[in-house]
N, CA, C and O atoms as a GROMACS GRO file, in nm:
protein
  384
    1UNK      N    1   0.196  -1.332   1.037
    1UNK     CA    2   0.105  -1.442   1.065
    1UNK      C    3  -0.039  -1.395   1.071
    1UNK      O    4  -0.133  -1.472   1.052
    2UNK      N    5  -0.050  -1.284   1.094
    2UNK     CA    6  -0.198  -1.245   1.148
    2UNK      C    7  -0.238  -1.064   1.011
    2UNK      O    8  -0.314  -1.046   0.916
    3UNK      N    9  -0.164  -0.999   1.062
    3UNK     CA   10  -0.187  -0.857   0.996
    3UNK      C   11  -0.054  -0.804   0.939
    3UNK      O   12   0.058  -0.787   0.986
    4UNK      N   13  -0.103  -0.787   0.840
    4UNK     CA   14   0.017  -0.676   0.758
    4UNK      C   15  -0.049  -0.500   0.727
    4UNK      O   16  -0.130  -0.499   0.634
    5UNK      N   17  -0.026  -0.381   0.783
    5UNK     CA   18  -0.103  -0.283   0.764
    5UNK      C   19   0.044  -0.230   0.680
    5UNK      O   20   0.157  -0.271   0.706
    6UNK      N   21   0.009  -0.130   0.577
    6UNK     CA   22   0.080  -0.059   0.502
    6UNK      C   23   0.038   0.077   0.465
    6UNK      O   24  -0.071   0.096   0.410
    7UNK      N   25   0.130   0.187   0.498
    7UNK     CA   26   0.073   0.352   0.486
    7UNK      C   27   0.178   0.393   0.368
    7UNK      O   28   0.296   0.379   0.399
    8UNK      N   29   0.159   0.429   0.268
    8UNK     CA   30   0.213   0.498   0.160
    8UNK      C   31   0.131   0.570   0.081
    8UNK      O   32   0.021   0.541   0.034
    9UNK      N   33   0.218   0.698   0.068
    9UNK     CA   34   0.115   0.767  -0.057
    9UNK      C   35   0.129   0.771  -0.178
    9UNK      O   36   0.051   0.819  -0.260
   10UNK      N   37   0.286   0.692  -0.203
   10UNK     CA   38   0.304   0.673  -0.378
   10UNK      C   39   0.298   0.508  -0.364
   10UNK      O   40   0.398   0.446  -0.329
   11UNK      N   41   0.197   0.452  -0.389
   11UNK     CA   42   0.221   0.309  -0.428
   11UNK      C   43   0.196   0.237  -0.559
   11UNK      O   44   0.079   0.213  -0.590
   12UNK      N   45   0.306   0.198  -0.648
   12UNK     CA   46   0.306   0.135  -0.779
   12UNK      C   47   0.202  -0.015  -0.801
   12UNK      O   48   0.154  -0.097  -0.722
   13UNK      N   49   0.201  -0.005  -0.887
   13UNK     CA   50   0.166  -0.182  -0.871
   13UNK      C   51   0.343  -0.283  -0.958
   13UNK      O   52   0.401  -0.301  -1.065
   14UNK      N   53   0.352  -0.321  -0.797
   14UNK     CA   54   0.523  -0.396  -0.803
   14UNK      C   55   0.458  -0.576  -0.793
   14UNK      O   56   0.404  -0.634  -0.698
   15UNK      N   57   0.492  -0.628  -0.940
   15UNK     CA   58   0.404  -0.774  -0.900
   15UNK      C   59   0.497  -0.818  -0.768
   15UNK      O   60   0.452  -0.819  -0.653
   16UNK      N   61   0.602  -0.845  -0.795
   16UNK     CA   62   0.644  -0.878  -0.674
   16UNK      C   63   0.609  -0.851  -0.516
   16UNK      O   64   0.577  -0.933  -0.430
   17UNK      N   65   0.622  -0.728  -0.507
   17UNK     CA   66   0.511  -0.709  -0.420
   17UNK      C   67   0.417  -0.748  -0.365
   17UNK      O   68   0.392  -0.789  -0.251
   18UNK      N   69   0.341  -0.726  -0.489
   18UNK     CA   70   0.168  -0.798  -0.464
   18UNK      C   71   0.143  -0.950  -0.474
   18UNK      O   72   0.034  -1.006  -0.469
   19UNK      N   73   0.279  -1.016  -0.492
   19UNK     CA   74   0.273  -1.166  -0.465
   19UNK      C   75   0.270  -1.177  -0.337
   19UNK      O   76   0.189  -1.251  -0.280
   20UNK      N   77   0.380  -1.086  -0.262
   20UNK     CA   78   0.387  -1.143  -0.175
   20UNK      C   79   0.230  -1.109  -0.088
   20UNK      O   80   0.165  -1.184  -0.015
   21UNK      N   81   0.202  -0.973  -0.126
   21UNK     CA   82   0.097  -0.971  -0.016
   21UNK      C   83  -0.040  -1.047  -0.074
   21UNK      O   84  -0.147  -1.036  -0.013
   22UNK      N   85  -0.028  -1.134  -0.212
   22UNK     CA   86  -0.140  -1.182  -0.241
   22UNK      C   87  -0.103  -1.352  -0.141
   22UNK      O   88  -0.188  -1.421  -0.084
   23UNK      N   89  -0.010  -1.369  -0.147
   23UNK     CA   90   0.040  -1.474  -0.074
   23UNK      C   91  -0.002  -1.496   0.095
   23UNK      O   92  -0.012  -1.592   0.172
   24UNK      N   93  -0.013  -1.403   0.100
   24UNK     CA   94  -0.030  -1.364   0.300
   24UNK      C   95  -0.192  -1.368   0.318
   24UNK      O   96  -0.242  -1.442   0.402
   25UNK      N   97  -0.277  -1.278   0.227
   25UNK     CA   98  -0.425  -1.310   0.228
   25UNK      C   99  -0.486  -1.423   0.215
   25UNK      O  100  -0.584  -1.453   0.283
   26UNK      N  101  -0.396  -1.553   0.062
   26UNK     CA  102  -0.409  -1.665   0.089
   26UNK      C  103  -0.425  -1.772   0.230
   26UNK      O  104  -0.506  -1.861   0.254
   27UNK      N  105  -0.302  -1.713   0.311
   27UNK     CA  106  -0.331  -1.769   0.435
   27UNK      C  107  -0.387  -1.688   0.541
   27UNK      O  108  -0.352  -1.700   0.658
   28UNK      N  109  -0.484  -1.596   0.496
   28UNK     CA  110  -0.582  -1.592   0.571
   28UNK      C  111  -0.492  -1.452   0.693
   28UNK      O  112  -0.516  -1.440   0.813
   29UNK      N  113  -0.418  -1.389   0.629
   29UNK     CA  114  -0.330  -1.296   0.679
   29UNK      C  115  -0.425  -1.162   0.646
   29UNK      O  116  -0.485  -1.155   0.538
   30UNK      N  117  -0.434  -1.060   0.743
   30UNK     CA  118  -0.517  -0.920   0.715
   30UNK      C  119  -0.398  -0.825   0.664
   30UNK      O  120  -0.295  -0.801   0.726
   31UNK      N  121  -0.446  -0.767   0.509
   31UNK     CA  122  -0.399  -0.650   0.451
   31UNK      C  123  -0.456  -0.573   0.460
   31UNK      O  124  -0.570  -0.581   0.416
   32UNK      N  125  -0.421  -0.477   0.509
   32UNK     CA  126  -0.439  -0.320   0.469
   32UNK      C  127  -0.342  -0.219   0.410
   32UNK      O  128  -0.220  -0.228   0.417
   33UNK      N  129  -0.403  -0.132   0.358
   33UNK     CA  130  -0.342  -0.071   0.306
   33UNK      C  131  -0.418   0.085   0.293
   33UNK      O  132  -0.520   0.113   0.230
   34UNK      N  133  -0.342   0.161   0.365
   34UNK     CA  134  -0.368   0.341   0.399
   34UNK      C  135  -0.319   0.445   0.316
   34UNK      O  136  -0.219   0.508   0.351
   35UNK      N  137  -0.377   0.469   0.214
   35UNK     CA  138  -0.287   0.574   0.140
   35UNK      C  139  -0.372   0.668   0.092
   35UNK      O  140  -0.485   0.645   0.134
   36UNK      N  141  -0.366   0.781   0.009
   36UNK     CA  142  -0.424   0.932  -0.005
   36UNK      C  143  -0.485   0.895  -0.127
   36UNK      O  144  -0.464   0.800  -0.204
   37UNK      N  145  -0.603   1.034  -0.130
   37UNK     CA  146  -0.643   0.987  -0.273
   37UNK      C  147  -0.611   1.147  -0.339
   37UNK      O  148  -0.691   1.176  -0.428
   38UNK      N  149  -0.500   1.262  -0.307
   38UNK     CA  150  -0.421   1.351  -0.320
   38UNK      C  151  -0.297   1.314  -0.350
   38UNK      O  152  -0.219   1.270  -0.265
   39UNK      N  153  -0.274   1.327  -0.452
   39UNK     CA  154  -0.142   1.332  -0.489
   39UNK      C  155  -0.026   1.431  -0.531
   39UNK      O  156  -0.073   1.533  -0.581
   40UNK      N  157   0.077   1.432  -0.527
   40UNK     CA  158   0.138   1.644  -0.560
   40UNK      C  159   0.244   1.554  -0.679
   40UNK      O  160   0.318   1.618  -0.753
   41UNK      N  161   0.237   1.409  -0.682
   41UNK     CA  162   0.360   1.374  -0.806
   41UNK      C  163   0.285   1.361  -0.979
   41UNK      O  164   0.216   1.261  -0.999
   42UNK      N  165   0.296   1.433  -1.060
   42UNK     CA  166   0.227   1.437  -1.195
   42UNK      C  167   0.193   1.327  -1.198
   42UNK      O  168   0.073   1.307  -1.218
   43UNK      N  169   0.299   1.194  -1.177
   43UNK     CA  170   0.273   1.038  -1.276
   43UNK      C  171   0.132   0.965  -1.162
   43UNK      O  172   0.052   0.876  -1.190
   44UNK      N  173   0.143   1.035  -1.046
   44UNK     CA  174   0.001   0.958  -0.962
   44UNK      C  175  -0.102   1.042  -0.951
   44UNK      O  176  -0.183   1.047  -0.858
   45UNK      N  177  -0.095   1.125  -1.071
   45UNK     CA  178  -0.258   1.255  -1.012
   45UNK      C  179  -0.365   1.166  -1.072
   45UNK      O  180  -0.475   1.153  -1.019
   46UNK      N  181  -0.323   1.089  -1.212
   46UNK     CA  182  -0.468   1.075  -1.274
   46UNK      C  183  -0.500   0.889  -1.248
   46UNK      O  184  -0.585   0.817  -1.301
   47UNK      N  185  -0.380   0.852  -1.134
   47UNK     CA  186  -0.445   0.724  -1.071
   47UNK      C  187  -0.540   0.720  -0.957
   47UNK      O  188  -0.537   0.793  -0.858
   48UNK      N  189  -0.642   0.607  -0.987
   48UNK     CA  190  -0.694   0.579  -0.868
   48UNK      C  191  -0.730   0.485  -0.776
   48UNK      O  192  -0.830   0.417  -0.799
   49UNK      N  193  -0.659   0.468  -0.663
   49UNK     CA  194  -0.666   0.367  -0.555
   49UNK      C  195  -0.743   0.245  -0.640
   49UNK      O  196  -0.681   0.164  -0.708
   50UNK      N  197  -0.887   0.245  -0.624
   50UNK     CA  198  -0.911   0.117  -0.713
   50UNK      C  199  -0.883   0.053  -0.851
   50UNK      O  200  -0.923  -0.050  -0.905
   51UNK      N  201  -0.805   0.145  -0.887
   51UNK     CA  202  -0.721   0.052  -1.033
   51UNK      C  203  -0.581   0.017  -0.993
   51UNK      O  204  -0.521  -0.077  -1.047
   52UNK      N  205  -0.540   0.074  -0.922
   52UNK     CA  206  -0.398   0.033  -0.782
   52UNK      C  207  -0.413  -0.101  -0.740
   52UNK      O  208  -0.340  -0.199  -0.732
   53UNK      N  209  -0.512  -0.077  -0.721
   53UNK     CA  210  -0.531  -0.190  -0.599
   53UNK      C  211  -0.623  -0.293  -0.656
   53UNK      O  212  -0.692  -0.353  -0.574
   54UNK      N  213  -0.634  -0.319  -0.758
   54UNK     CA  214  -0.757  -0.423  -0.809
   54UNK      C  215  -0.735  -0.574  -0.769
   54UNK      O  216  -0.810  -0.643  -0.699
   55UNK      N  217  -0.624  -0.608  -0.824
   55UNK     CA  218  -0.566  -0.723  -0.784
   55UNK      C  219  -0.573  -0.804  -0.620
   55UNK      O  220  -0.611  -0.917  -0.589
   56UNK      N  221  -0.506  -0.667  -0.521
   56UNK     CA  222  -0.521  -0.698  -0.377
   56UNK      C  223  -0.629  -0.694  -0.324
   56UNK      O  224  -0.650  -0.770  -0.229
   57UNK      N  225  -0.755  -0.580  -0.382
   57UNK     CA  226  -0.893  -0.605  -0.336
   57UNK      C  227  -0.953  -0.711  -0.371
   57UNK      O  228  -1.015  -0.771  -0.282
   58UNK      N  229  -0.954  -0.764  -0.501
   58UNK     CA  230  -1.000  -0.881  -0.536
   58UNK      C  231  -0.913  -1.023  -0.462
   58UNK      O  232  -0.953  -1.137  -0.486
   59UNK      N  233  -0.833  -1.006  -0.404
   59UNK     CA  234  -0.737  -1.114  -0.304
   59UNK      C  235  -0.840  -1.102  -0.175
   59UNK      O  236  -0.883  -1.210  -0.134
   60UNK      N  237  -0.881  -0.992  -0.111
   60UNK     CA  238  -0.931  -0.936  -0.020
   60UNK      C  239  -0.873  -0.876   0.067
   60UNK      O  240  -0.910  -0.895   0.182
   61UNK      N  241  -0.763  -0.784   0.042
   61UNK     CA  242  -0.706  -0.722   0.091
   61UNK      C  243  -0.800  -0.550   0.149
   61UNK      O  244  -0.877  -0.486   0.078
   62UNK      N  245  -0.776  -0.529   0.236
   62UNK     CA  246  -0.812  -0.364   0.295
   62UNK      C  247  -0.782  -0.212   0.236
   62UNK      O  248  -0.726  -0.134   0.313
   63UNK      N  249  -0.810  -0.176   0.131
   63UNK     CA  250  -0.804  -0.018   0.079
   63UNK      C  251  -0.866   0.092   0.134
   63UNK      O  252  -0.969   0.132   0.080
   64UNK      N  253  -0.802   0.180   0.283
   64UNK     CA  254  -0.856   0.284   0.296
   64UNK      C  255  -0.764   0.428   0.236
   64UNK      O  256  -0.644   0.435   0.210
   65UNK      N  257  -0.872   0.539   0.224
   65UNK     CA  258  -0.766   0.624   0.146
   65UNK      C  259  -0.835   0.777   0.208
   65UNK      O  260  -0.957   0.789   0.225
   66UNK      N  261  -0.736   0.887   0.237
   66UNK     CA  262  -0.767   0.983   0.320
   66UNK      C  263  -0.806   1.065   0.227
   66UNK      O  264  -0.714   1.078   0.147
   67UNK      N  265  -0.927   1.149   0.188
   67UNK     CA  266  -0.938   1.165   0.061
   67UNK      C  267  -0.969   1.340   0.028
   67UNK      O  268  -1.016   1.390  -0.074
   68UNK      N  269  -0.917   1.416   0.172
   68UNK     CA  270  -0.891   1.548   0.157
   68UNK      C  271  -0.780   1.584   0.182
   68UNK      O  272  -0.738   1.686   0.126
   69UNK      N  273  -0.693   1.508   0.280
   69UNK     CA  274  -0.535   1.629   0.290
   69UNK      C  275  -0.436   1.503   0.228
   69UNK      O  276  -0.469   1.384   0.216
   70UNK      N  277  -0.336   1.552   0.202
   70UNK     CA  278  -0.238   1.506   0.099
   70UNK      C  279  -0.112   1.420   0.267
   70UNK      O  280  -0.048   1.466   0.362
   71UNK      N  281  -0.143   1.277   0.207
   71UNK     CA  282  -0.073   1.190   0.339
   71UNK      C  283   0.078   1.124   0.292
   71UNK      O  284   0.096   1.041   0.203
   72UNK      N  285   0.192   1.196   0.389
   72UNK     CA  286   0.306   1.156   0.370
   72UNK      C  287   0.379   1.065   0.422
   72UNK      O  288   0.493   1.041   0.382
   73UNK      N  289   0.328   1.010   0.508
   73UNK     CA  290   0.408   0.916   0.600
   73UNK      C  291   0.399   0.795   0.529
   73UNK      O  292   0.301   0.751   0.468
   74UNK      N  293   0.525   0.739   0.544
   74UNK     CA  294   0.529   0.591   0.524
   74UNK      C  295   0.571   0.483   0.613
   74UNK      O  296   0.679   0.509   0.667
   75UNK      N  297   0.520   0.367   0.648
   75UNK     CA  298   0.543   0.308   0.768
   75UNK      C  299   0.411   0.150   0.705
   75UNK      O  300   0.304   0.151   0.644
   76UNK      N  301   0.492   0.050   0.759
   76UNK     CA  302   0.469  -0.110   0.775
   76UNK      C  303   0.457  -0.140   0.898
   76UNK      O  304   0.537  -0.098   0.982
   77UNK      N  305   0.340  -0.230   0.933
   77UNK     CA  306   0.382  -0.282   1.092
   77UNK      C  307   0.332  -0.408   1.010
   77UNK      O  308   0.260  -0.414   0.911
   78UNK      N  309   0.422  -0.554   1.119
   78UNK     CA  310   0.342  -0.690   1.088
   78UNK      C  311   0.318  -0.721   1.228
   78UNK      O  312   0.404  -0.727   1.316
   79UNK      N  313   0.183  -0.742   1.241
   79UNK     CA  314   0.149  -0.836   1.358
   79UNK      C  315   0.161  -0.767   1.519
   79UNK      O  316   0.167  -0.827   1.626
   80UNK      N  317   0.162  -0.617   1.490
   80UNK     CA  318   0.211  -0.495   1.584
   80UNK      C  319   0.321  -0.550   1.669
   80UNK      O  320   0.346  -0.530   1.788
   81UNK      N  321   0.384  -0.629   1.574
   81UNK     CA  322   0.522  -0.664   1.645
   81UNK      C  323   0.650  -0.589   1.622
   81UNK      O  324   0.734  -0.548   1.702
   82UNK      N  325   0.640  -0.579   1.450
   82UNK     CA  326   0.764  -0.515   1.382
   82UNK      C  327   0.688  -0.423   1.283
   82UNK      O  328   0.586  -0.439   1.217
   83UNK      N  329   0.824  -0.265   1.306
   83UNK     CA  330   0.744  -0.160   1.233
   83UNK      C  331   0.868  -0.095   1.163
   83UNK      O  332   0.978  -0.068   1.212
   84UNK      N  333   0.815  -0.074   1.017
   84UNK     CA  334   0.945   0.039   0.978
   84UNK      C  335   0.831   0.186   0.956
   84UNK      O  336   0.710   0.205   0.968
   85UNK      N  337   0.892   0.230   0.936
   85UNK     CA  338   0.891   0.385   0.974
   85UNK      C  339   0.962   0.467   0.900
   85UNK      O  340   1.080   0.453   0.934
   86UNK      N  341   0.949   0.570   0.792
   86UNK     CA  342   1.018   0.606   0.673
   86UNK      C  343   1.056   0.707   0.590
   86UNK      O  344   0.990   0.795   0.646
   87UNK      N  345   1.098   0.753   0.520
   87UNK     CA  346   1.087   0.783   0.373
   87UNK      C  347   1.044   0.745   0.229
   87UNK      O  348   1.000   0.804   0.130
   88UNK      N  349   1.082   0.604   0.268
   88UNK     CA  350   1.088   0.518   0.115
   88UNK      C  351   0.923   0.487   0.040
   88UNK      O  352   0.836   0.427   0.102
   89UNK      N  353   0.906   0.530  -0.072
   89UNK     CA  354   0.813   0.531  -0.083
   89UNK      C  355   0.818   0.348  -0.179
   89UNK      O  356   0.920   0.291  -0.217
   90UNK      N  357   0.634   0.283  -0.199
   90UNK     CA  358   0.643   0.185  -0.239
   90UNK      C  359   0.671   0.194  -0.437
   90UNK      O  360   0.596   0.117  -0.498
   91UNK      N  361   0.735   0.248  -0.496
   91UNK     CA  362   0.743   0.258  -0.600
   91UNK      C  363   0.869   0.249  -0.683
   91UNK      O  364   0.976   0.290  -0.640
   92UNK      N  365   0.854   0.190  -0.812
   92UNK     CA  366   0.997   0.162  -0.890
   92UNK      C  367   1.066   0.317  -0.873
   92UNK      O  368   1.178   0.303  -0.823
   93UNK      N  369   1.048   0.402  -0.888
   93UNK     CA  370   1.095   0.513  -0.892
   93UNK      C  371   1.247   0.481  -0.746
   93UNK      O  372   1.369   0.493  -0.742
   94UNK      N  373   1.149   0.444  -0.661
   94UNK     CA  374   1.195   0.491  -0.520
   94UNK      C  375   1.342   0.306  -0.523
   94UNK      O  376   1.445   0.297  -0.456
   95UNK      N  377   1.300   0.229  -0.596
   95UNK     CA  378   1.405   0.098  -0.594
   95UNK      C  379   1.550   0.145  -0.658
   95UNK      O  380   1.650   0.080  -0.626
   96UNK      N  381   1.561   0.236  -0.731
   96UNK     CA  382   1.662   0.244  -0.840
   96UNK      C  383   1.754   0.345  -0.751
   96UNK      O  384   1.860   0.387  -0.796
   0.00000   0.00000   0.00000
């Protein structure tokens, strides 16, 4: 209802996904989104956060990115009510 924050350091662009969180900014819902601008996986060295994220910034979604040490944690909270806490990274790789 209020905030969606998201920490991943492999994140794809999944439309589905980004419906939903383009859907949540519509109503006026806060995205963020925390992820590295270090990567150690070949297929994400030569991406960068703002071509990732074009779509959700232009929604007005939140892109911060840690941009010297290499960030592993993955973890969702909505509304600092409900939190996962993880492994799973946001990427097709990680669905199959």
């Amino acid at each position: 209802q209020h905030k969606i924050r998201i920490i991943q350091p492999y994140i794809q662009n999944i439309k589905e996904f980004e419906d939903v969180l383009e859907d949540a900014l519509k109503r006026n819902v806060s995205v963020e989104i925390i992820s590295t601008r270090k990567r150690d996986q070949p297929i994400y060295k030569s991406l960068l956060n703002a071509d990732l994220f074009k779509r959700l910034l232009d929604a007005g979604a939140k892109v911060y990115e840690e941009p010297y040490k290499f960030l592993h944690m993955k973890a969702i909270s909505v509304d600092d009510k409900y939190f996962s806490i993880g492994s799973f990274n946001q990427d097709n790789t990680s669905f199959y």
